[in-house]
Structure formats: C-alpha cells, structure tokens
C-alpha positions as CSV (number, residue, x, y, z in Angstrom):
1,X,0.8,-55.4,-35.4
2,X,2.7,-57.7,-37.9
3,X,5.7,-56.2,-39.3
4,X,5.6,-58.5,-42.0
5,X,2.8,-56.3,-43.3
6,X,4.7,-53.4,-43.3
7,X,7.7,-54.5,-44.2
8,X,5.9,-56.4,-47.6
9,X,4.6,-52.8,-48.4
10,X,7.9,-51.5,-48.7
11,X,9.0,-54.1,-50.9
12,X,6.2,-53.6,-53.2
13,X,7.4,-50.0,-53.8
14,X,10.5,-51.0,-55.2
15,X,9.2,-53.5,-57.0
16,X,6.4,-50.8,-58.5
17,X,9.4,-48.4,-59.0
18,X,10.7,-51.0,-61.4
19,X,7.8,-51.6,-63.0
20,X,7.6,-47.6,-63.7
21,X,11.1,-47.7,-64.9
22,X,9.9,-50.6,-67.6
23,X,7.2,-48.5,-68.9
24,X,9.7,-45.2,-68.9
25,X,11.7,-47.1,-71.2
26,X,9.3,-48.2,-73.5
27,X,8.0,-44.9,-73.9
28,X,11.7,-43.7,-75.0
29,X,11.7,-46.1,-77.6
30,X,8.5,-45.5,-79.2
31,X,8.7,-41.8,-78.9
32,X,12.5,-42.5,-80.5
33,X,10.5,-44.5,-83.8
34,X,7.8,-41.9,-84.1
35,X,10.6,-38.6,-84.1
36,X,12.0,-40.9,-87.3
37,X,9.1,-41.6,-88.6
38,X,7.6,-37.9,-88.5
39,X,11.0,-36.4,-89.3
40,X,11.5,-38.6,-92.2
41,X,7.6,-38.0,-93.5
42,X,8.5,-34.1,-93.3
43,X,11.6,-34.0,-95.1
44,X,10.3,-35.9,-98.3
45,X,6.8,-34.6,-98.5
46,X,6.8,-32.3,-101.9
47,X,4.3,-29.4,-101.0
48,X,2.1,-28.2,-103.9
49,X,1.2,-25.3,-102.4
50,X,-2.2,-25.4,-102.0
51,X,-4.8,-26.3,-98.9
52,X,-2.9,-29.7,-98.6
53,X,0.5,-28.1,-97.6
54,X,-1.4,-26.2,-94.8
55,X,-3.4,-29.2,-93.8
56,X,0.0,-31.5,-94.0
57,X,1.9,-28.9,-92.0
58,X,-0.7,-28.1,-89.4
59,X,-1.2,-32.0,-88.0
60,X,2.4,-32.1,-88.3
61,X,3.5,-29.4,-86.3
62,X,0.7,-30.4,-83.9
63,X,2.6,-34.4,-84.1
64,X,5.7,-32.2,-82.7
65,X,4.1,-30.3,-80.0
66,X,1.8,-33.6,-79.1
67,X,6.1,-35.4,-79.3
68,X,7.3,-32.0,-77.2
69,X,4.8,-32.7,-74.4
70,X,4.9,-36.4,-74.1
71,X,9.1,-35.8,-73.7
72,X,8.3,-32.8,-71.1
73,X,6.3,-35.2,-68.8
74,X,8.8,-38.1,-69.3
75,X,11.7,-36.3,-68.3
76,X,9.5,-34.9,-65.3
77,X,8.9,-38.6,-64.3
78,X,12.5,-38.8,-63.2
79,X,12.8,-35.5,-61.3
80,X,11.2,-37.3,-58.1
81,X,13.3,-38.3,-55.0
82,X,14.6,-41.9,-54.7
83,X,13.0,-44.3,-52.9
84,X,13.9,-44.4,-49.4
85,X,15.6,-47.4,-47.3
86,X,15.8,-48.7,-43.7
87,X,19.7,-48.5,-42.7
88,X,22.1,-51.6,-43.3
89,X,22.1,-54.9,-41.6
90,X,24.9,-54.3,-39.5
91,X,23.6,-50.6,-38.6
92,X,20.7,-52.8,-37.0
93,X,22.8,-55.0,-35.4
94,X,24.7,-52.5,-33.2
95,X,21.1,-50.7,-32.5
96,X,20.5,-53.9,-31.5
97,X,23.2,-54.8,-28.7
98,X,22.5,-51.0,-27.7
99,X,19.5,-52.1,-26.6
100,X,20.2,-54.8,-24.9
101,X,22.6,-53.2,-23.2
102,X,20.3,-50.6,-21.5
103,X,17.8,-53.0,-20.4
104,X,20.5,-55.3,-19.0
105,X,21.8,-51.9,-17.3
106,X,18.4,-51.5,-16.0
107,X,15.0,-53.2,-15.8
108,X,13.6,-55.1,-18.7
109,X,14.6,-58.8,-20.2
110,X,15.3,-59.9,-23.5
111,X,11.4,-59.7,-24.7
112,X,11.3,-56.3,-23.8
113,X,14.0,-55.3,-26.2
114,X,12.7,-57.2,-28.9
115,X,9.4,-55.7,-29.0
116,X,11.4,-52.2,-28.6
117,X,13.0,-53.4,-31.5
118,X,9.6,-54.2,-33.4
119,X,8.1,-51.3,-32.5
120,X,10.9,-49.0,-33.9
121,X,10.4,-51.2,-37.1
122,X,7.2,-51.2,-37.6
123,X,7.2,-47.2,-37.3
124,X,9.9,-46.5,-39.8
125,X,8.4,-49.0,-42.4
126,X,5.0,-47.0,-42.4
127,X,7.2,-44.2,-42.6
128,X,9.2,-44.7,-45.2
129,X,6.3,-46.5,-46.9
130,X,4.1,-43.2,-47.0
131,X,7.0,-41.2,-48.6
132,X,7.3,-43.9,-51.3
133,X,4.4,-44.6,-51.9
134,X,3.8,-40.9,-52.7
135,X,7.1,-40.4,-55.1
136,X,5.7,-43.5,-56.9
137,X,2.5,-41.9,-57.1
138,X,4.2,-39.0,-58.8
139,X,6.3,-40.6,-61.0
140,X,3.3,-42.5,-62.3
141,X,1.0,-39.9,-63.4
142,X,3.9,-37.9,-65.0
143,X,4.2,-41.0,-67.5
144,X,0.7,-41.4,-67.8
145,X,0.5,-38.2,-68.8
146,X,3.3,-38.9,-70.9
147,X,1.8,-41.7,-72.1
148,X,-1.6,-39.9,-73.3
149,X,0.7,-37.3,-75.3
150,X,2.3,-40.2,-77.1
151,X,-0.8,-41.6,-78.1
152,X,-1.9,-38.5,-79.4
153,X,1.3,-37.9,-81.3
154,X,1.1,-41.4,-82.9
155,X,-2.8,-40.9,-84.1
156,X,-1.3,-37.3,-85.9
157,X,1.8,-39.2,-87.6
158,X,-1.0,-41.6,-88.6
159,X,-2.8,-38.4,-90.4
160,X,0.3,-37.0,-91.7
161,X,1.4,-40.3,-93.1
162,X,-2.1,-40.6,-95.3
163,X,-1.8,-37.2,-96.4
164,X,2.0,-37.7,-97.1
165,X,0.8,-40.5,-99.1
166,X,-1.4,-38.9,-101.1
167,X,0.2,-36.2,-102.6
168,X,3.6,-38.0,-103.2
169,X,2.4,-41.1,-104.1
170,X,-1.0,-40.6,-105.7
171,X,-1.3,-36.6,-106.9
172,X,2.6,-36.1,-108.0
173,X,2.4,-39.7,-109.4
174,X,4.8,-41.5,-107.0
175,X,8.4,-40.5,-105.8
176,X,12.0,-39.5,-107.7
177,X,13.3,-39.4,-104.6
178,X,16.4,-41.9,-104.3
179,X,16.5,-42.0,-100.8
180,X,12.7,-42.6,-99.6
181,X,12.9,-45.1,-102.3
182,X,15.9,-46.9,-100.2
183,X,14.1,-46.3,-96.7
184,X,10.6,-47.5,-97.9
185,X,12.2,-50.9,-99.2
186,X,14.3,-51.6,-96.1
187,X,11.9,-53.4,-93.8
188,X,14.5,-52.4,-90.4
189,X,14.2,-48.8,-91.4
190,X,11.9,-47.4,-88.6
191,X,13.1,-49.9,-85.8
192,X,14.8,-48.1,-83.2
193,X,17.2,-49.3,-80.4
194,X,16.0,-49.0,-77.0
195,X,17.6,-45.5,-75.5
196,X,20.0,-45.6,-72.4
197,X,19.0,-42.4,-71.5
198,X,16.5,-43.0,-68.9
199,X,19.6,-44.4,-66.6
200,X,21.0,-40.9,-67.2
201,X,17.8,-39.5,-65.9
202,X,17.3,-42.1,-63.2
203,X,20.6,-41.0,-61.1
204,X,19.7,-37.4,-61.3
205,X,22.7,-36.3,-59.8
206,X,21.6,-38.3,-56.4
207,X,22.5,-40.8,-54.3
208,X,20.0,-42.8,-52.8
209,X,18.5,-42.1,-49.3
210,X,19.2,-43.9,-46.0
211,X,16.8,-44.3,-43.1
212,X,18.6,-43.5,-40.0
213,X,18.9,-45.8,-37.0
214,X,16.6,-44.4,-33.9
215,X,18.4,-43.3,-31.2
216,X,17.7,-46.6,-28.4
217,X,18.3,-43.8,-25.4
218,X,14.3,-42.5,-27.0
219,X,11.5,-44.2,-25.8
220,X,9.5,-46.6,-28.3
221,X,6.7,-44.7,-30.2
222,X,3.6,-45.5,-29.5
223,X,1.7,-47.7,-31.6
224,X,-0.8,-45.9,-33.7
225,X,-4.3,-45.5,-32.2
C-alpha cells in the first residue's frame, strides 16, 4: 500500500474543515444582515389593524423561527470533536530509533524497521482519517441544514418587506417616521461586519487531539485484507 494515499486523505480533511469553517462564517454574516433587516421592518411597520397586521405578523414571526432554526443548527455545527492528528515529528523520531533498536537487539535489518514503520503509518492514517472524515461529515449537514433555514428566512423577509411596503408606503401614504427616513437613504445601512463569533464556537472549550505513538514492543498490524 502507498502511504502517500493515506496520508493525502488526511490532509484533505483539514483542508475540507476549512472550507466548512468559510461557509460557517458566511452564514454568520448573512444571518447578522437579515436579524437587521427583519428587526428594523418590525419596529417601523404601522399596523392598521386589519387582515394585513395578521398577515404581516404571521410571515414575520415565521422569518424569526425560520432565523431561530438556521442559528440552532449553526451553533450545532461546532459542537463536533476536532479533527484528529498523528503525534509530532520528534515523537516519530524517537519511535523511530526504538525501533531500530530492537531489531539491532535482535533479528531484522534496517528494511525491516522501515516497513514496521510504514505499516504503523499507514494504519493510523486510515484511522484517524475515518474519525475525520465522519466529524466533517457532521459538521456539514448541520450547516446545510443551517443553510436551508436561512434561505427560508430570507424568502419570508422578502414577503414581509412587500407587505411592509405596502401599507407604510402606499396605504398610510408614505412614512413620518425620522428615523426609517435616515436608514432608507444611507446606502451602508444593512451591511454588516463579519462576526468573530464562530472562533468562539470553534475552540469549544477544547484542545485539539493527538494521535498517540504505537508502542514498537507490539507487533505491526496486519495489513487489511
């Protein structure tokens, strides 16, 4: 077996766990611009009391829940186990002179402890590569699901800005109100900065986990059948 293989799987997990912490972020900051958005809509909407109020407040408070799930699944993503690592350089090195030690002790030459070596590799890359593979399977569908939540709050904030829309600008005859006036006419109004929070959620009170070194006294496993 190649243990370049292997060991290019592992990398691609970190590199996918990177890729989920991208999209994680961008979720943040478009769920951050359609809480102002909604919240602002909600505040300055002048009911009339009639079947628009309950039509206005029904998408809205279904634009919350739809905001109240997406942020339920996000901060879901990041209660997952880091990714797992082999153990440091120099950890390997001293496995290694173990090694050769024993088979200089005993029988064996230097090819012999190298494929030992491989063979230990090899193992622990599938290993670890199963268990990350999984948490980043995980974390995934959590912002999927996240994802879909979003996308169903931003088509309600769509129908609560039409009907917003309608009754202040077009039944009551436009708005008095000072400060929608000074909102609507600032173009950087609804642009949000990019939340740190998702580093918060990302430590998660852990540290990161470390593959131990096999014991060289333990026979090689194996390779798989």
């Amino acid at each position: 077996m190649n243990i370049e293989f292997f060991k290019n799987i592992h990398e691609k997990e970190f590199e996918r766990r990177d890729r989920l912490a991208q999209r994680a972020n961008t979720i943040i900051t478009v769920m951050t611009t359609l809480s102002g958005v909604l919240g602002f809509v909600a505040v300055n909407y002048k009911p009339v009391s009639n079947y628009l109020d309950i039509w206005f407040w029904s998408i809205t408070s279904a634009a919350i829940l739809s905001l109240v799930i997406s942020g339920y699944f996000l901060v879901n993503s990041y209660r997952v186990p880091h990714l797992n690592d082999i153990a440091k350089p120099s950890e390997w090195v001293s496995y290694w002179d173990e090694i050769m030690k024993k088979y200089k002790e005993g029988d064996g030459d230097f090819a012999s402890a190298q494929d030992e070596l491989t063979d230990h590799l090899i193992h622990l890359y599938s290993e670890i590569a199963d268990e990350n593979i999984d948490v980043n399977d995980r974390k995934g569908t959590r912002l999927v699901y996240s994802n879909y939540s979003l996308l169903a709050a931003f088509v309600l904030l769509v129908l609560t800005s039409l009907t917003y829309y309608f009754n202040n600008h077009l039944i009551q005859g436009g708005s008095t109100n000072k400060g929608e006036a000074i909102m609507l006419s600032n173009k950087n109004a609804f642009i949000c900065i990019q939340s740190s929070f998702a580093d918060l959620f990302e430590s998660n009170g852990k540290l990161p986990g470390k593959r131990p070194v096999p014991d060289p006294s333990e026979p090689p496993m194996p390779p798989p059948g």
